[in-house]
N, C-alpha and C positions, 0 to 999 in steps of 0.2 A: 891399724890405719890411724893416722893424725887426724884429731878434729881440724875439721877447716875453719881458719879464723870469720868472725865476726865481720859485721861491716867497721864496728867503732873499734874494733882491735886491727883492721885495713886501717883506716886513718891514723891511726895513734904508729901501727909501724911504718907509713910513709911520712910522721913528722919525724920520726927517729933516721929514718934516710933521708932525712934533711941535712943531720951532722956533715957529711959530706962536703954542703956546698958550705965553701969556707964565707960566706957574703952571712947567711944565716947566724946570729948570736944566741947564747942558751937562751936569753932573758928571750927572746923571741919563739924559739921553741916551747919554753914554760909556757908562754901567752897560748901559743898555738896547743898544746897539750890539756890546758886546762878549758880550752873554749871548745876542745871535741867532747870532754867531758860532760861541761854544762848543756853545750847543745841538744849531746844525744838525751842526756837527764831530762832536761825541761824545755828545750826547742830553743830555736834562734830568735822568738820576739820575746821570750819567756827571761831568757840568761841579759841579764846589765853588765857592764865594761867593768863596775864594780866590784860585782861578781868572782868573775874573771880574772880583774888583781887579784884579789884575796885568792884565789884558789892555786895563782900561776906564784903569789909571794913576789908580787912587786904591787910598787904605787900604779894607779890609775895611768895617772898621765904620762909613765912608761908607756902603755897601749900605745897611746897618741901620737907618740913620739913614733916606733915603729909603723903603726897603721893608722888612715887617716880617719877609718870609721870601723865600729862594729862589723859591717858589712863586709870590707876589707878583709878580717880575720875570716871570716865566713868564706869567701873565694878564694884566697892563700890556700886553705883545706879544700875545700870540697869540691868546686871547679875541677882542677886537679888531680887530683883523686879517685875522679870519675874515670878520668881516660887511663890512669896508671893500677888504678887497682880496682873499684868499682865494675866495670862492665867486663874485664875477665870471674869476676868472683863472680856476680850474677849469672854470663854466658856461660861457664866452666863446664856445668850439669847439662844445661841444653846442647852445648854442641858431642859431648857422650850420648846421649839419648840419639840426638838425631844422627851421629855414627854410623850404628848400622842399619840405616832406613831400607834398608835392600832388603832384609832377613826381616824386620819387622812389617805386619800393619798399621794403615795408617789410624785405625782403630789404638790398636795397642801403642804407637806411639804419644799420639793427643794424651792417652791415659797416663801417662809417665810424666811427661809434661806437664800436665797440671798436676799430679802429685807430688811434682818436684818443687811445682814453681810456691803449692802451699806451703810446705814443710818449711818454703826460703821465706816466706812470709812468716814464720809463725818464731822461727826462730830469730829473727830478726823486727818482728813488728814496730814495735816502738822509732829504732830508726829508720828501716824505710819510709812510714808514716811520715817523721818529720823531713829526709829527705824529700817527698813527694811533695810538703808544705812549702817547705824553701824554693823548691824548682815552679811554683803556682806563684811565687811573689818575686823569684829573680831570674831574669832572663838568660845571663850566664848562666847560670844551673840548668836549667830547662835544656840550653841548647845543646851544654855538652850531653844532657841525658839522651835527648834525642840524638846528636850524633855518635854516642858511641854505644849504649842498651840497644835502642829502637831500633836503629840501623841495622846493628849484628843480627838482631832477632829478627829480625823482617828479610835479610838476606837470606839466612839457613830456613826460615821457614819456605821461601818462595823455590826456593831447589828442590826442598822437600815437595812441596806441592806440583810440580811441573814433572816431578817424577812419576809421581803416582797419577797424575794424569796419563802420562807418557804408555802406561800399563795399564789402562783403564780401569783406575780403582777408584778414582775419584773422575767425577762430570767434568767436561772441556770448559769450566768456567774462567771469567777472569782473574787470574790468578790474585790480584790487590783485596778484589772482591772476598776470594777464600779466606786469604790472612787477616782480615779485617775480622771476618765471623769466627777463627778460630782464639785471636785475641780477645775479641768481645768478650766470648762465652768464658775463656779464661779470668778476665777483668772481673766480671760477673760474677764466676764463682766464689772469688776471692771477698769483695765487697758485699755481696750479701751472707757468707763468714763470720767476719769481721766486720763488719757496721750496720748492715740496713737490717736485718731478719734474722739475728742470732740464735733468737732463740726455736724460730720457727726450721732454721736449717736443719739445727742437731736432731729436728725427729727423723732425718737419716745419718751416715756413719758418710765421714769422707770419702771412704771409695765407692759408694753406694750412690751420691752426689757428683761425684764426678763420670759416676757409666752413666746417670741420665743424662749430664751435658754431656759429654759425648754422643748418647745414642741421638739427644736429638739435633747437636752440631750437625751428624751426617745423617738422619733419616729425617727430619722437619716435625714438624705438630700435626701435619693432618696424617689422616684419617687415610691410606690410600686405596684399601680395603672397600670403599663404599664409589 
């Protein structure tokens, strides 16, 4: 089986399918090739236009000439991107998982889920990180994340969940309400991983961390026993 490409290797070959539109120049491509580079390397407020020449092998004020700001370069890519290759590579895995929701529990599904959604963070960190940075400081980013991630995900999961109502395996809650607590506790997993409690997490093993958010996704904190 082929590894599946990279987020920065999705970028790098949706500027290569840029060749195509005959409007696009190399010296424009270059710019665009080297600015996914520096970005993913050191972030979008990290990388200078400077930079960027040197690394694309044109003068500065080539950039300028094509785009009218840094920023510019940054939505030509990533914008973009998001809807053409972005939010399939992310949803890819989830809508397999949630496939055959029939045959599975919703137990055993949640659990795939977040082992999947880790393994995409972990192999990927660094750019998602900085993707998540860029879409907190520009509005385009943000929205297309929201319209085409959060959308897709929030759609298969609310089918998912209205199913397993429907069979009563999960409570007649409101269904927003569900997806909310299953994202949370996903979100959750991830960030206390990966930034707030590192070291306090590893005294369990990732799938060990992931069966108690789950268990207590669907069984709560109390006590019910008493």
């Amino acid at each position: 089986m082929n590894k599946p490409p990279t987020f920065v290797e999705g970028l790098l070959q949706y500027v290569e399918e840029l060749k195509d539109e005959s409007e696009m120049t190399e010296k424009q491509r270059n710019i665009l090739r080297a600015s996914v580079k520096l970005f993913a390397e050191k972030g979008f407020h990290a990388s200078s236009t400077s930079e960027i020449a040197k690394e694309a092998g044109v003068a500065e004020g080539t950039i300028f000439r094509h785009y009218k700001s840094k920023k510019d370069i940054l939505l030509a890519v990533v914008a973009p991107v998001l809807v053409k290759f972005a939010a399939p590579f992310i949803l890819k895995d989830v809508r397999e998982i949630f496939k055959e929701q029939n045959k599975k529990t919703f137990s055993q599904i949640v659990t795939e889920l977040y082992r999947n959604r880790i393994d995409l963070v972990l192999t990927n960190e660094k750019h998602i990180r900085i993707l998540l940075q860029e879409a907190f400081f520009h509005d385009e980013i943000r929205e297309a994340l929201i319209a085409t991630v959060f959308t897709g995900v929030k759609e298969m999961a609310n089918k998912l969940i209205e199913a397993k109502v429907e069979v009563g395996e999960l409570r007649p809650l409101p269904t927003q309400a569900v997806f909310r607590a299953i994202l949370s506790s996903m979100i959750g997993l991830v960030l206390f991983r990966q930034v707030l409690d590192t070291d306090e997490f590893t005294q369990f093993s990732d799938d060990e961390q992931i069966a108690l958010t789950v268990d207590i996704l669907l069984n709560g904190i109390g006590n019910h026993s008493i």
